[in-house]
C-alpha positions as CSV (number, residue, x, y, z in Angstrom):
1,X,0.0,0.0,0.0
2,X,3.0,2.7,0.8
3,X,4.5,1.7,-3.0
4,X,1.3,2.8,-4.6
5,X,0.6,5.4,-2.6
6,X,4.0,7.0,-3.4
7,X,3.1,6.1,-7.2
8,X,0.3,8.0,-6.9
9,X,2.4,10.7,-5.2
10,X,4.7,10.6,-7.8
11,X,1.7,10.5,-10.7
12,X,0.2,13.4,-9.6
13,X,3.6,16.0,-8.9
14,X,4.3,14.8,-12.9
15,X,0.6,15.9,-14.0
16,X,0.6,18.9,-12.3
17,X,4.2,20.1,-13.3
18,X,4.1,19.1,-16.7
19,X,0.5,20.5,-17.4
20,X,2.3,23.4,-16.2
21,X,5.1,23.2,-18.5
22,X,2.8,22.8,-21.3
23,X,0.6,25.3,-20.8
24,X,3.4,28.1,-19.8
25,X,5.7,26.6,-22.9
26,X,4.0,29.2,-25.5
27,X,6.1,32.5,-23.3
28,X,9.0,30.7,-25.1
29,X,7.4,32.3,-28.4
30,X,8.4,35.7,-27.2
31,X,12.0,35.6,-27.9
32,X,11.1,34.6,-31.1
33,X,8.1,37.4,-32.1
34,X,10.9,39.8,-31.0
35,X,13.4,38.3,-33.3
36,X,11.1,38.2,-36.2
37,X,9.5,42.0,-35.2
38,X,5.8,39.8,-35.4
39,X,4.1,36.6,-34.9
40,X,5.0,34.7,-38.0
41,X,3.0,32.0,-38.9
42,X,2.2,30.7,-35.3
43,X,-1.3,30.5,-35.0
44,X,-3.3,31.3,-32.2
45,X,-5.7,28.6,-31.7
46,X,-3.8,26.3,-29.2
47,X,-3.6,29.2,-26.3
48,X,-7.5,29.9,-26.9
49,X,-7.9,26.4,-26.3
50,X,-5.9,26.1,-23.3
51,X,-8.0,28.9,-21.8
52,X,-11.0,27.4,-22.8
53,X,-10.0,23.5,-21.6
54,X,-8.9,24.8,-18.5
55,X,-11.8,27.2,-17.5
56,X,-14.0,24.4,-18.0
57,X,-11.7,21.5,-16.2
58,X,-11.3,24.1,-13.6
59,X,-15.3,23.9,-12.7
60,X,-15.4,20.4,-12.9
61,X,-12.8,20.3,-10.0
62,X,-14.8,22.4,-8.4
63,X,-17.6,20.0,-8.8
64,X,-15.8,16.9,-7.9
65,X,-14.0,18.6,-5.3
66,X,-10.4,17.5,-6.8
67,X,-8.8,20.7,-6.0
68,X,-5.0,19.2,-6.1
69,X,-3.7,18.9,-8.7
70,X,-6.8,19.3,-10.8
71,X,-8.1,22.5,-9.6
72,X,-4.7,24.3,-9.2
73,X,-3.0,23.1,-12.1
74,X,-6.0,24.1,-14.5
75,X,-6.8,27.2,-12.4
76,X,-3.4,28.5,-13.1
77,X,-3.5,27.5,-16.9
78,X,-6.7,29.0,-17.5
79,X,-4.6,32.3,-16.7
80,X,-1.6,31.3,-18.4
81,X,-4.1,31.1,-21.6
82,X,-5.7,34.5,-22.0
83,X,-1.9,35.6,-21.0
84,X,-0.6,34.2,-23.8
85,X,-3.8,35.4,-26.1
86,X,-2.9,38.8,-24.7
87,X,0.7,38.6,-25.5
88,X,0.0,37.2,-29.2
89,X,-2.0,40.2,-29.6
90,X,0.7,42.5,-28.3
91,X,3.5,41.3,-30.8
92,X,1.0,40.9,-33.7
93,X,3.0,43.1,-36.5
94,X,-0.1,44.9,-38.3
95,X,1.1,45.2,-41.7
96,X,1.6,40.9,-41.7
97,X,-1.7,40.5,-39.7
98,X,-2.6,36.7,-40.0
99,X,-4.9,36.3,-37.0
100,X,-7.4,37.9,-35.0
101,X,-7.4,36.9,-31.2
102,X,-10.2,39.2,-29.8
103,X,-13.2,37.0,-31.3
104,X,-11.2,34.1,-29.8
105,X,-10.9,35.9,-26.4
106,X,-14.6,37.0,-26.3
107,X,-15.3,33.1,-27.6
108,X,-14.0,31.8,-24.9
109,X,-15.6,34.3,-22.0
110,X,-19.2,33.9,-23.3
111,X,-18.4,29.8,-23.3
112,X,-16.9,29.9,-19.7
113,X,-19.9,32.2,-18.8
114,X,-22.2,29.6,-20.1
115,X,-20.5,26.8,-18.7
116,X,-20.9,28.4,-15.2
117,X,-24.5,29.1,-15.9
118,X,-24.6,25.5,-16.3
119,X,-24.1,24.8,-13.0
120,X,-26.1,27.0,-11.2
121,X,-28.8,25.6,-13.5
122,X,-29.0,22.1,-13.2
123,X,-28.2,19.4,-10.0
124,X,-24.9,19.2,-8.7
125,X,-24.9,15.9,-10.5
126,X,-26.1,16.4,-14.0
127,X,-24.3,19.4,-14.4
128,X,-21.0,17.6,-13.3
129,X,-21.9,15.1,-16.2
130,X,-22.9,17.9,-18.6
131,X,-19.3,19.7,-17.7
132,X,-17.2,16.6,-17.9
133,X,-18.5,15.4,-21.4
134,X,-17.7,19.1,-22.5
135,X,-14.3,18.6,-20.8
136,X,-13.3,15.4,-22.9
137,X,-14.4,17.0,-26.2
138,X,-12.0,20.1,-25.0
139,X,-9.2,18.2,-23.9
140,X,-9.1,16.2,-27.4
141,X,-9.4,19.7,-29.5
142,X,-6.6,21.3,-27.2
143,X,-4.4,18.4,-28.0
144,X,-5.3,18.3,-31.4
145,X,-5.3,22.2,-32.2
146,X,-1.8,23.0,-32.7
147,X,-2.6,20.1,-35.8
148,X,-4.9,23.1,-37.2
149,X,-1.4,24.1,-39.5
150,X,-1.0,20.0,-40.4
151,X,-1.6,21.1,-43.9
152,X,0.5,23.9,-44.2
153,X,3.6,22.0,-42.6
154,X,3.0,19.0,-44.9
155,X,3.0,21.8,-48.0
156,X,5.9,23.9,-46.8
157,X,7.9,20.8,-45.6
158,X,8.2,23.3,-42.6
159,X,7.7,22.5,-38.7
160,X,7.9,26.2,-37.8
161,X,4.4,27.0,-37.4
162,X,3.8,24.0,-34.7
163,X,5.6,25.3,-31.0
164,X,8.0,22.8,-30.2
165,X,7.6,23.0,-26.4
166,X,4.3,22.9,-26.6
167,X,4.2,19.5,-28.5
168,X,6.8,17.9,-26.7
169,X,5.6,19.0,-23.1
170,X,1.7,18.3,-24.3
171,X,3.1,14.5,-25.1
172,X,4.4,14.2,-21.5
173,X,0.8,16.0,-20.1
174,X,-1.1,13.4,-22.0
175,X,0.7,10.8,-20.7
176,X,1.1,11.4,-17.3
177,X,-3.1,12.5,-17.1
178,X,-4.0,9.1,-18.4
179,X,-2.0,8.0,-15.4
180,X,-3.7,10.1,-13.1
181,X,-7.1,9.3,-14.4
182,X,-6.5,5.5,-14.6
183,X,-5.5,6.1,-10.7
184,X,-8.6,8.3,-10.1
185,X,-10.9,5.6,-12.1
186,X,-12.0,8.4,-13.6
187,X,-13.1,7.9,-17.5
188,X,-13.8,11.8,-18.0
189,X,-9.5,12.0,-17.7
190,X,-8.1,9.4,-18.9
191,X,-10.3,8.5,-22.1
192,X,-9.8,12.1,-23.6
193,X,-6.1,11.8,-22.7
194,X,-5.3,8.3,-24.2
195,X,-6.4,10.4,-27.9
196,X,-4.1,13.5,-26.6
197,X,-1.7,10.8,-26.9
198,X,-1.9,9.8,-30.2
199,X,-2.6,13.8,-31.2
200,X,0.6,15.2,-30.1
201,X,2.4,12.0,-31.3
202,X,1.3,13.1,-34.4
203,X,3.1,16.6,-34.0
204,X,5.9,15.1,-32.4
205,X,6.7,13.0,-35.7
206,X,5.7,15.8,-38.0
207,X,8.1,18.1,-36.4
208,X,11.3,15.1,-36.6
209,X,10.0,14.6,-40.3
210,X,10.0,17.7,-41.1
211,X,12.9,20.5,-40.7
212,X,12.2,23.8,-38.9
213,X,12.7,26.2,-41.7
214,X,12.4,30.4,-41.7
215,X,9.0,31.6,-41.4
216,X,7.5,33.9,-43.8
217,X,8.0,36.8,-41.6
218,X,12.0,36.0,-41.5
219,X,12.3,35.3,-44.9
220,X,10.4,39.0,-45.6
221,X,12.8,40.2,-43.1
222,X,16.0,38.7,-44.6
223,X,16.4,40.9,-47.7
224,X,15.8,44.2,-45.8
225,X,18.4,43.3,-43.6
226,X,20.6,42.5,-46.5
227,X,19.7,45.6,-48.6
228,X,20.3,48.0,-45.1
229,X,23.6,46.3,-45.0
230,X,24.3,46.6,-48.8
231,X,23.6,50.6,-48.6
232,X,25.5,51.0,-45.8
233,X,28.7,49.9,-47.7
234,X,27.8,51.5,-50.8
235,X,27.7,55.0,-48.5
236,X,31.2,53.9,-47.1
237,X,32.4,53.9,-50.6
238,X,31.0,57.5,-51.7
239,X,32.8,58.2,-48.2
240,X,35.9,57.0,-49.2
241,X,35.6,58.2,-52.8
242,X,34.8,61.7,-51.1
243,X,37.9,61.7,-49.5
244,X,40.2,60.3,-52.5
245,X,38.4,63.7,-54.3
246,X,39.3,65.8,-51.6
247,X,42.8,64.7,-51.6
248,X,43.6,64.8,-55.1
249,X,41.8,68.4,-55.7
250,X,44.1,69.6,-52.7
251,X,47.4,67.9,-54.3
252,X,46.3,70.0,-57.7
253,X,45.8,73.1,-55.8
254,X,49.4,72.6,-54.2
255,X,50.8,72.0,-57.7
256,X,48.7,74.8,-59.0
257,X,49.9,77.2,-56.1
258,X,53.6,76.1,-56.1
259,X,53.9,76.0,-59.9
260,X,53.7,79.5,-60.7
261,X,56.7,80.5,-58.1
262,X,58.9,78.3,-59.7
263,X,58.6,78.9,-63.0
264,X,59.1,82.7,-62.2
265,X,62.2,82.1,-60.1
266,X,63.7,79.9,-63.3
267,X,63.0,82.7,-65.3
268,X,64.5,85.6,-63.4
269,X,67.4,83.0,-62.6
270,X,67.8,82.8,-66.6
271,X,67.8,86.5,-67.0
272,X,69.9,87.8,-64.7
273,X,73.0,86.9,-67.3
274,X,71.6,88.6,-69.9
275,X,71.2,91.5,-68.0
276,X,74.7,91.8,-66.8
277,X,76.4,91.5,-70.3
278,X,74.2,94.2,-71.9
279,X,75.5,96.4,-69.1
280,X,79.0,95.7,-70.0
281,X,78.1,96.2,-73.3
């Protein structure tokens, strides 16, 4: 009994910290929107979804009265979502606009608000039923959302749209919540799990098969960066050129200004004999 309580120990520290992980992984994106001066071709589906998927999860804990780690992990994660909707919006460059997140913001507040009418609705019992049947339908589209640019990866032959961390840590998340529901006995976790598994396998292979390549916002960005640096050395060489000019109109102004005097000195130089022998003459 104390080796499977400490599995279940151990079962629920991974679900909670690497929901966590997953769910924070997108503020990894920022060093990136900075470096490409926009969002690129990330699309912003998967953090409306984890707002969404959370809110909800986050009531049915409330219902079930599983507030660790099912109420605190979600609860935080629901924030961490409209954070990162928030942020998206921030760094979205307007003149490469590809997205819109405020419908997906008010989306997801006028189905949170309905979900909590829910409640206050219907018995304790059938709304927990109504809540965790939403919840498995969430849970398999949160998984499955960052899939939403499947296409355009498999066209491109580019993983750069799908979030790396995001896949990676959502594959450790689904894993370790099929655990946790298995543990729990609880089919509203681990069935929409074990296909969270197979979903972000899915983006897991697509990224290995397919190389991260530049997005279209780096590529856009690439020749302006070239041309800046190509102008700049073509003003270095009017600089230079400038000078050479400057130089070589000074050297003829010397000549110029020291040619006369010598000339003239010759001359009187060459006449001063002349003058003496018509005297003596």
């Amino acid at each position: 009994l104390d080796a499977m309580a400490a599995v279940v120990q151990v079962v629920k520290a991974l679900a909670v910290f690497s929901a966590l992980g997953m769910n924070f992984s997108p503020l990894l994106n920022i060093r990136e929107y900075r470096k490409v001066n926009g969002t690129g071709d990330t699309h912003p589906l998967p953090f409306a979804m984890i707002a969404l998927n959370s809110g909800v999860w986050s009531i049915y804990a409330v219902l079930k009265e599983l507030y660790i780690p099912m109420l605190f992990t979600n609860g935080v994660s629901m924030f961490a979502g409209f954070a990162h909707l928030v942020i998206f919006h921030f760094f979205t460059n307007p003149k490469m606009k590809k997205y819109d997140v405020i419908p997906m913001m008010l989306a997801v507040f006028v189905l949170l608000f309905a979900c909590m009418s829910m409640v206050y609705s219907f018995p304790i019992s059938e709304a927990t039923s109504w809540i965790g049947t939403l919840g498995v339908f969430l849970v398999v589209a949160t998984f499955g959302s960052p899939l939403v640019v499947m296409a355009e990866v498999i066209k491109t032959g580019s993983s750069s749209s799908l979030s790396r961390p995001l896949s990676f840590l959502g594959l450790i998340t689904a894993f370790s919540w099929t655990a946790y529901g298995f543990l729990e006995d609880d089919p509203y976790i681990y069935a929409p799990n074990i296909l969270g598994l197979f979903l972000t396998i899915a983006q897991v292979l697509l990224i290995l098969i397919y190389p991260n390549r530049p997005s279209q916002a780096q590529r856009a960005k690439e020749p302006s960066v070239k041309s800046s640096s190509r102008s700049k050395d073509i003003a270095l060489g009017n600089i230079h050129v400038t000078k050479r000019q400057k130089r070589s109109h000074i050297d003829e102004d010397i000549e110029s200004a020291s040619g006369p005097t010598l000339t003239s000195v010759i001359e009187m130089v060459k006449q001063l004999p002349l003058k003496s022998r018509s005297s003596r003459k």
